[in-house]
N, C-alpha and C positions, 0 to 999 in steps of 0.2 A: 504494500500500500504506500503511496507515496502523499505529501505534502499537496493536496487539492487547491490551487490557485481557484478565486473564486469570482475571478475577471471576468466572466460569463456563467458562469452558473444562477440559476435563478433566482433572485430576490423574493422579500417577502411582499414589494409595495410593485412587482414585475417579475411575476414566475417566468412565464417566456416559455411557457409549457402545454401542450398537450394536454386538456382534460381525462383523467384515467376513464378507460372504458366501463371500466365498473365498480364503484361506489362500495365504499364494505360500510356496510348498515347493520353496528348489532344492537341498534332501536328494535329491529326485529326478532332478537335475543330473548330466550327466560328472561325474567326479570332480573337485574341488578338487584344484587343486597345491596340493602338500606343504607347499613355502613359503608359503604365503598366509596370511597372519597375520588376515584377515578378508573377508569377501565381501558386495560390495554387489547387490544381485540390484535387477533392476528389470522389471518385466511391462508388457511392450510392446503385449499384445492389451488389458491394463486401460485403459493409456493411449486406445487408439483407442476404446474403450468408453465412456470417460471423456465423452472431445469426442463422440463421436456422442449422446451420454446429453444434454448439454450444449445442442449444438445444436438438438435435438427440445425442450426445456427452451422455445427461443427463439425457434422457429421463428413468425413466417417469416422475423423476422431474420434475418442470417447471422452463423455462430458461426467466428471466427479465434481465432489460439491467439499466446499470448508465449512464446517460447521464448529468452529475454535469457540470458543468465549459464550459457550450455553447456546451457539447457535445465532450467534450476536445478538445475544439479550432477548432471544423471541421463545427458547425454551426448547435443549436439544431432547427432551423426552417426547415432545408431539413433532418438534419440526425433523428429527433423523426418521421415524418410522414412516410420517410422509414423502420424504423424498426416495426412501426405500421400496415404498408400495409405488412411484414412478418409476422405476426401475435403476435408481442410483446405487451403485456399487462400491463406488471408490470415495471413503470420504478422508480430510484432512483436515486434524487437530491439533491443539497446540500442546498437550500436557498428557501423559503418563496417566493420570485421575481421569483426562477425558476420554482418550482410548478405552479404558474399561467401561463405561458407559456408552460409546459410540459402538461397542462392541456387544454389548447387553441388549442396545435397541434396533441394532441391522445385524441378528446373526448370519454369518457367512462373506460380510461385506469387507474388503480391502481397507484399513484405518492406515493412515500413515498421519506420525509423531512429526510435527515441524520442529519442533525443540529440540528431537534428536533425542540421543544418550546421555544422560546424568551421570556422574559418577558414579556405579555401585546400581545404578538401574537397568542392565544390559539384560540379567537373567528375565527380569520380570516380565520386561516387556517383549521377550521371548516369550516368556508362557502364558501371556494372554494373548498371542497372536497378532499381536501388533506391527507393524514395520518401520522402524524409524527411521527419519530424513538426515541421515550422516553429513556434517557440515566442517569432519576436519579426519586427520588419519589418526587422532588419537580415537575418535569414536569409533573408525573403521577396526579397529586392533581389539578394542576391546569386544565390538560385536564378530567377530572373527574367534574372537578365542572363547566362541562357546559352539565352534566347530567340532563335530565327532571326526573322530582320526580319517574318514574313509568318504566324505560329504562338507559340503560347506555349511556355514552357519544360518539360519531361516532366511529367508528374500528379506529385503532392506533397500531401503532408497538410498542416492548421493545427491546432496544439493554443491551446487557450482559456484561459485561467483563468478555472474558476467561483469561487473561491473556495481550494483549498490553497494556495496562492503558494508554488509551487514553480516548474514551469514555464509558460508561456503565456504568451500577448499577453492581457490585460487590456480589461474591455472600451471603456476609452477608447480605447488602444491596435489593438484591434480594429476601432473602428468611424474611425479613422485610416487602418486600412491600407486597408480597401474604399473611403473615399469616395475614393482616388487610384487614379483612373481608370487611369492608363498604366499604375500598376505590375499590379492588375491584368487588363489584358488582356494580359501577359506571363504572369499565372500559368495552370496550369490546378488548381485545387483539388479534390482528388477525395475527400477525406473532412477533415470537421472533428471534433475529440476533447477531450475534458476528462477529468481523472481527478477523483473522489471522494473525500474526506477520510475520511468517517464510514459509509461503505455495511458497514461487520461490524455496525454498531449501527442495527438499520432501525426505529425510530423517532427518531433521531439530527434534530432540524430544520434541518440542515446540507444534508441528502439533498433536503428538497425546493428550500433557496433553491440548492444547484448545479443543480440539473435546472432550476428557473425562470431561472435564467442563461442554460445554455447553450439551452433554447428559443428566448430572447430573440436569441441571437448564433446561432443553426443559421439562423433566419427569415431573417439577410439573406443566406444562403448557400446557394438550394432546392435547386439541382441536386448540391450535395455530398452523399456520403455521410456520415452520423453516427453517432459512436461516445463514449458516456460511462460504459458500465458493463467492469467486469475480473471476477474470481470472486463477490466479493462483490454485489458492483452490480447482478448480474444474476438475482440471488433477489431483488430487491426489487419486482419486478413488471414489466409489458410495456410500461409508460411510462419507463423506463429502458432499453429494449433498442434503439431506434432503428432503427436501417438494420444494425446491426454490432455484436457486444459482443467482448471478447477476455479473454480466461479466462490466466491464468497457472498460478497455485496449485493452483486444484482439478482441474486435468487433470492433475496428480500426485498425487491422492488428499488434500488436504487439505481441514481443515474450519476455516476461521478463526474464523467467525462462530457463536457461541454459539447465538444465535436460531434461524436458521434453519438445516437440514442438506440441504447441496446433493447433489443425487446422482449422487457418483462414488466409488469405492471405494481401498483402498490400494493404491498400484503400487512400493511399493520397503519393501526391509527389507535392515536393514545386520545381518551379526553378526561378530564376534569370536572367536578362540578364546583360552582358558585357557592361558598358558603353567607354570604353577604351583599349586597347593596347598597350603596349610602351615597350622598351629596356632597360633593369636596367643594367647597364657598373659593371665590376665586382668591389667588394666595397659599390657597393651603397646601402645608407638606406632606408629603407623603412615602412610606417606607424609611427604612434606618435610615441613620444621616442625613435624614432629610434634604437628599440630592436631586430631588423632585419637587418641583410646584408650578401648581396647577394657573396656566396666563386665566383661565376664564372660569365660572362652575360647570366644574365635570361630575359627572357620574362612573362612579367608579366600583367595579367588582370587583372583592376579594375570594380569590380562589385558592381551591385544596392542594396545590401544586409544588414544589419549592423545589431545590438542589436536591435534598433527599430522593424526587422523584424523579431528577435528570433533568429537569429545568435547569440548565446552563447560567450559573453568579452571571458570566458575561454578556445574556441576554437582559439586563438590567439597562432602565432608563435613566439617566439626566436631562436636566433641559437644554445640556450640551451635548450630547450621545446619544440617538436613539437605540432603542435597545431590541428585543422580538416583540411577538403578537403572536397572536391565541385567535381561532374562528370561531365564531358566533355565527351559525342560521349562515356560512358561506359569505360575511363577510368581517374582513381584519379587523381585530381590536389591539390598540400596544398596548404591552408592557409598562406602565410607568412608573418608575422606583425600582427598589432593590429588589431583586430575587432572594426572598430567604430559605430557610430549610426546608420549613413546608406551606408556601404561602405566597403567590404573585400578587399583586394587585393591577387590575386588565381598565382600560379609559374605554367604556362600553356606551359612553355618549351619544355616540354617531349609527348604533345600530341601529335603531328606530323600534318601531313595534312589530309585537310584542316586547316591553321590553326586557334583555334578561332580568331570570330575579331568581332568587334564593332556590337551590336543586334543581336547577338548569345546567346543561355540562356545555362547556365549551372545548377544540378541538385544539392537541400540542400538534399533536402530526394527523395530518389529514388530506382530504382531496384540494384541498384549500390552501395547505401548509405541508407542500412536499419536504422528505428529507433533507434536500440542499438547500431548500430555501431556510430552514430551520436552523442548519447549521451554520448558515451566512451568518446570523444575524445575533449568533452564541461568537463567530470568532474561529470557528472550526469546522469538522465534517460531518458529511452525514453521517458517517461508518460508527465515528463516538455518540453521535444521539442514540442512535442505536444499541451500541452496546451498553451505554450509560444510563440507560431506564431502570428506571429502582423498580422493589419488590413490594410495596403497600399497593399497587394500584391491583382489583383484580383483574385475573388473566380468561378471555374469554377466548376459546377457539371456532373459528367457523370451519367449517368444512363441508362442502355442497357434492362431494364426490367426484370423478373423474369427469 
């Protein structure tokens, strides 16, 4: 994942967007407990739609899915067995803890470890069937020496560095580990991977010297599978798709990449309800520090929402800074004041009638309030909104079937 420039990416006051084709509505839901101070809804047949959408994308590659970080905050115990019942095989995690789980809810499914080998972790994640993504030849040695005298040690990935220097063997490094003979015929290497720096920007000339990298380093490895594109990487055309590409982000409805529009739709919308109503008299402060006040009398919501629930501190107002907004009935409300732990306050002045009032829910992410636009206006990406959704809001899952 790289550092998302957000020079064109959608604003909250100028999405520049596409209306989603289909609307996730869980007004049409059981009822909401009473307590629920917000609802994270998440559309489980988008998701398989998503990957299926993805994989015809790249075909005849094949399309695996990352499901790291609980599935980016959507919940890997509904969202692995959906993408499973699509027909996803190959997924990719970050941690040793998530393998056993990603392994629990796709039995039989290919998991590979991005984190690789821990010290002293080598056995384990052998005996759950795991495969991890080797990123240097100390992890090669150690997963090698639980070779039997007579076979190599279980399939296991190699990750490359083409160029982000983040993780990977290097290609000096690289071409180290293959000329030693013994270590590998202890391995068996079943897919090689690099990730991309620059793939949201596809004229970026980052894109072609990783891709002329890992050529260079896939060449001495023919029988491995190859894998160097994620969401982005894999709009950039079929010379990035390899044997394998794995999708993160956009199997949950996002759009990183300015340039190109990948086609998957939204699968999650978080809302809030209104605890409050009241009249702020022109002058008055509003939120801690009183870094807000009001030029005229507004009408102002207090909502159930704060940092606790992933409402981003940076989405906070001054009357020098604007900050986010929140939808109401499909149209913008800001933010004005501080964002606190669990508590915005939204200038719902300008919605008109009906007007909100007390247990009325207004919309953090929605048809209204795309990821990007969301994370424009926090400072950041969509990928952290995402992940960053707290655990008090409840979880509703929709699922309409195939």
């Amino acid at each position: 994942m790289s550092d998302r420039n957000a020079r064109t990416t959608p604003t909250i006051d100028n999405p520049q967007r596409e209306a989603p084709r289909r609307v996730i509505e869980w007004a049409q839901a059981p009822p909401i407990p009473p307590g629920a101070t917000g609802v994270v809804t998440i559309d489980l047949s988008q998701i398989r739609a998503n990957w299926r959408a993805l994989a015809k994308r790249v075909a005849p590659a094949g399309c695996g899915a990352v499901v790291k970080a609980d599935a980016y905050g959507l919940g890997a115990a509904r969202v692995i067995p959906a993408l499973y019942h699509a027909g996803c095989r190959n997924l990719f995690v970050a941690t040793l803890a998530e393998a056993k789980a990603a392994l629990a809810y796709a039995p039989g499914a290919t998991v590979y470890v991005l984190d690789g080998i821990l010290p002293g972790a080598a056995r384990e994640l052998a005996g759950i069937g795991a495969r991890p993504v080797m990123a240097s030849i100390e992890e090669a040695r150690a997963w090698a020496a639980l070779a039997p005298p007579d076979s190599p040690a279980p399939p296991a990935a190699l990750h490359v560095d083409t160029g982000l220097n983040r993780l990977g063997l290097s290609e000096d490094e690289f071409a180290a580990l293959i000329s030693d003979a013994e270590l590998m015929r202890r391995l068996d290497i079943a897919l090689i991977m690099s990730h991309l720096a620059c793939a949201d920007e596809a004229q970026h000339p980052m894109n072609r010297e990783q891709l002329d990298a890992f050529k260079r380093m896939r060449s001495k490895l023919p029988k491995a599978r190859a894998s160097l594109a994620a969401s982005d990487g894999l709009m950039l055309g079929k010379e990035f798709h390899f044997d394998l590409v794995r999708p993160g982000y956009a199997l949950y409805g996002g759009q990183a990449s300015p340039q190109r529009v990948t086609p998957v739709e939204p699968v999650v919308r978080v809302s809030a309800r209104i605890l409050q109503v009241h009249e702020v008299p022109a002058g008055g402060r509003i939120g801690y520090s009183a870094t807000y006040r009001a030029a005229s009398p507004r009408r102002i919501a207090t909502v159930a929402a704060g940092y606790a629930d992933g409402v981003f501190r940076h989405a906070s107002a001054s009357n020098e800074t604007p900050g986010g907004a929140v939808a109401v009935r499909g149209k913008l409300a800001p933010i004005v004041g501080r964002v606190s732990m669990d508590l915005i306050t939204v200038d719902v002045t300008d919605v008109g009638d009906p007007a909100p009032a007390r247990g009325d829910f207004v919309d953090l992410i929605g048809p209204d309030l795309p990821l990007e636009a969301v994370g424009l206006s926090a400072r950041t990406i969509g990928y952290e909104v995402l992940t960053r959704l707290g655990t008090r809001f409840y979880r509703h899952y929709v699922d309409i079937g195939d």
